[in-house]
N, C-alpha and C positions, 0 to 999 in steps of 0.2 A: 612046469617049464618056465611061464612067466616070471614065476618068483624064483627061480635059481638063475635066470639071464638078471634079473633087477638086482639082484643077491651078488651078481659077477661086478655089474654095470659100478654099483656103489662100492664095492673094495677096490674095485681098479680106481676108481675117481679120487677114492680115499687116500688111495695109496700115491696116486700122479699129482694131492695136492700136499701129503708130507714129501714126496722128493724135492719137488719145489721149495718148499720151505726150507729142508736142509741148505740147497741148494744157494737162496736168498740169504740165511745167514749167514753164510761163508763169506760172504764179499761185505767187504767194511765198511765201501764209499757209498753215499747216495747224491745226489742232486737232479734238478728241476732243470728241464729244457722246453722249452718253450717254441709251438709250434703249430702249421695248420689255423685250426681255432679254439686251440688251448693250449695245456700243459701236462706234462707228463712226468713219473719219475721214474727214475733209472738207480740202478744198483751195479758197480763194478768193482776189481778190484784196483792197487795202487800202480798197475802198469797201464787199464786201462783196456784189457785182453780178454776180459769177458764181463759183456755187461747186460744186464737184461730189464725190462720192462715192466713196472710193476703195477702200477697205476697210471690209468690217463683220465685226466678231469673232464668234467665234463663241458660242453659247447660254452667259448666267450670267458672261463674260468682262471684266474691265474691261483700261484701256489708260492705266496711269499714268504713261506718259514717250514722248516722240517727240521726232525730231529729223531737219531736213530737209540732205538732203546740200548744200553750200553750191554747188558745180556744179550742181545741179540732177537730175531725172529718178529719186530716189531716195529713199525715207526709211526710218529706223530706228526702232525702236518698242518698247518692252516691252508682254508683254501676259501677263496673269494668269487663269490658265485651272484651278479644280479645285484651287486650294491653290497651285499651280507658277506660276514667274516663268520668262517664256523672253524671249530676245532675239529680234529677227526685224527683217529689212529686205525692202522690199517695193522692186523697182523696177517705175517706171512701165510702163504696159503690158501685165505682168502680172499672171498672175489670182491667185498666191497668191504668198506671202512665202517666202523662205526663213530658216529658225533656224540661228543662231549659238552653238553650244556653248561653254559658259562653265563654269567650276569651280563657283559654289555657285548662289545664286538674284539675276541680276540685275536692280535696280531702277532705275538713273535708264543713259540713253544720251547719250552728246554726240558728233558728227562733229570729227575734227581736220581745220584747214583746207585741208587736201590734199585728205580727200576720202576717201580708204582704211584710214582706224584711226578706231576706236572707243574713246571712254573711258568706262565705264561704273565705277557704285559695284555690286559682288558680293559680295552679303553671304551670311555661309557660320551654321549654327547658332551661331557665340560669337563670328564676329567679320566684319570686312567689309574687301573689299578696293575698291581703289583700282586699275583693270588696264584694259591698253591689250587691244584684238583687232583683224585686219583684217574688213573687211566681208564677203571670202572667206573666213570663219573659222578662218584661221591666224594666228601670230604672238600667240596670246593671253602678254601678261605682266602680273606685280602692280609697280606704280610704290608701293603701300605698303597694310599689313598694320596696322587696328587694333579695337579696340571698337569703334568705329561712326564712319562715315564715310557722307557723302551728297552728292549733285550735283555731281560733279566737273565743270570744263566748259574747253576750252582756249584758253588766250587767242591773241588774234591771229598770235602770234608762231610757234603751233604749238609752244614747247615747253617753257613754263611753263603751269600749270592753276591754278584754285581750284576748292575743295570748301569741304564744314563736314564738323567734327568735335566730338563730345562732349566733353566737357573732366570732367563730371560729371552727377549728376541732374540737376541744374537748370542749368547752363548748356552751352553751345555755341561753337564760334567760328568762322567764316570765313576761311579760310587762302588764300595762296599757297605753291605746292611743299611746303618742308619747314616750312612754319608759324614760322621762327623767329624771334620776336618782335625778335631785336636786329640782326636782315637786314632790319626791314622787313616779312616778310611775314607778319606777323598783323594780320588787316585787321580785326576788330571780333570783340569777345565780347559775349554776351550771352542771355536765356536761350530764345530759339529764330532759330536761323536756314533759313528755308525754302527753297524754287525760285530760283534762279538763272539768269544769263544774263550776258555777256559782251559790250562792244560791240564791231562788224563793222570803223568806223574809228576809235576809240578802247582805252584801258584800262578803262574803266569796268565795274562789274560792277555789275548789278541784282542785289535778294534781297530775298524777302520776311522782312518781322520781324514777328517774331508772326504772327497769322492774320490782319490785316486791314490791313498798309502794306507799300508798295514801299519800299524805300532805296534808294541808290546809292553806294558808294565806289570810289575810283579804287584800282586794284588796284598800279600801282606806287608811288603816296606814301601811300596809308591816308586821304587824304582822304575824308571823309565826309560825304554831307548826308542829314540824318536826315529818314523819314519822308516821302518828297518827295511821296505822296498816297495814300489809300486804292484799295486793289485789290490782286488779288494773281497772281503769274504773269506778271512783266512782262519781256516781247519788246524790244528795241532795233530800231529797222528799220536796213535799210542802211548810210541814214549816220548813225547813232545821236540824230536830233533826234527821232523819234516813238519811240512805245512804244506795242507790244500788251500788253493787260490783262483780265483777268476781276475784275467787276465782285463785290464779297465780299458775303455777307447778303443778297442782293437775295430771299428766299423768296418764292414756290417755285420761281424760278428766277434765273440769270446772264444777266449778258451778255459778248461780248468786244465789247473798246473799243478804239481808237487814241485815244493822246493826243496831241495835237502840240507845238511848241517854245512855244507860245503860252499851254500849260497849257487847252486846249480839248480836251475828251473825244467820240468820232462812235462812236454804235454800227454795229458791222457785222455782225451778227447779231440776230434772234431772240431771245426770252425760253430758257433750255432750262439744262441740266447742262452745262456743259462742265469738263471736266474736264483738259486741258493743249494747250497750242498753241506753235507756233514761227513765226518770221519768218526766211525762209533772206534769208542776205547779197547 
């Protein structure tokens, strides 16, 4: 009798954590809200009508980078616990995340479009690297070693990237690969380049400038259209005509927005802290 009640207990549990995960992959948006005495993240879709719970970090924790695996049923995440930066991917359905052992303190995460490597910026006490890991956390390598490096993200192609890199105090620049300006791939300087994103069916890279606008430059000609609107943290959807965004200055609280091709903004959330979100492809 015991073992056919434990025999029910563990199919029905089996089975309440693959609907879940069906359920988790469906919905395309994720982001971090901020709250109580920590952080938590969230899964909805692009209206905003159903959104669910998937992770909550733990006491005093913030969660300054996510990244949803572009297949689906998987996301990647830093999370800052006590001074320490850990990487961690959580798949769907389960209850807790596994860590991804990296060489110093990793801060931002991006999925390459396969699916099984990670390119994260791991920043060490005097300098920061630019290194690929797989999600099973082997195969860590450094793609490049400087002062300070941020947001690497991989473009469609899976094997060209951009990041920003310090150039000095005051300014910044936004690179492709080896940054070399007479290849083409120095795509803007200037003196702060922020959050990034890449589009899913174009070259295009979002970046926030400054603290309160989106740009866009296309990552293989260096075309640029400046400032294309206030917000900051902007998402490309699918086929890169909308963009997810957080809404800047709104005190005491954000919102995330979709904009669409029409230059029309829909909130999809609540007043609240959010602090970073993705649109998987």
């Amino acid at each position: 009798m015991f073992r056919s009640l434990f025999a029910a207990a563990l199919l029905g549990s089996t089975a309440l954590a693959a609907a879940q995960a069906q359920t988790f992959a469906d919905l395309p948006i994720a982001y971090v809200k901020g709250g109580g005495s920590g952080a938590a993240i969230y899964l909805t879709n692009d209206t905003g009508s159903q959104t669910v719970k998937i992770y909550s970090s733990p006491s005093k924790a913030a969660i300054p980078s996510i990244d949803l695996k572009p297949q689906g049923g998987e996301i990647a995440f830093v999370e800052l616990r006590n001074g320490r930066l850990a990487l961690k991917v959580l798949t769907f359905g389960s209850s807790q995340p596994r860590t991804i052992t990296t060489q110093c303190a990793p801060h931002t995460v991006d999925y390459h479009p396969g699916g099984a490597t990670l390119i994260i910026a791991d920043g060490c006490s005097d300098h920061v690297m630019i290194s690929t890991v797989g999600t099973d956390g082997t195969g860590y390598q450094v793609l490049r070693d400087g002062v300070w490096f941020d947001s690497p993200r991989w473009l469609r192609d899976g094997t060209s990237y951009v990041y920003a890199r310090a150039v000095d105090a005051n300014g910044q620049q936004l690179c492709r690969n080896g940054c070399d300006s007479s290849g083409g791939e120095l795509l803007w300087s200037g003196p702060q380049v922020g959050r990034m994103d890449v589009g899913r069916a174009g070259d295009d890279v979002l970046f926030d400038r400054g603290t309160s606008y989106i740009s866009k430059v296309n990552a293989l000609t260096g075309e640029l259209q400046s400032n294309m609107f206030s917000g900051i943290g902007g998402h490309f959807s699918p086929d890169d005509t909308s963009i997810l965004y957080t809404t800047p200055h709104s005190k005491p609280g954000d919102y995330l927005q979709i904009r669409n091709a029409n230059g029309l903004s829909t909130r999809i959330t609540d007043k609240g802290t959010y602090a970073v979100s993705d649109w998987r492809p």
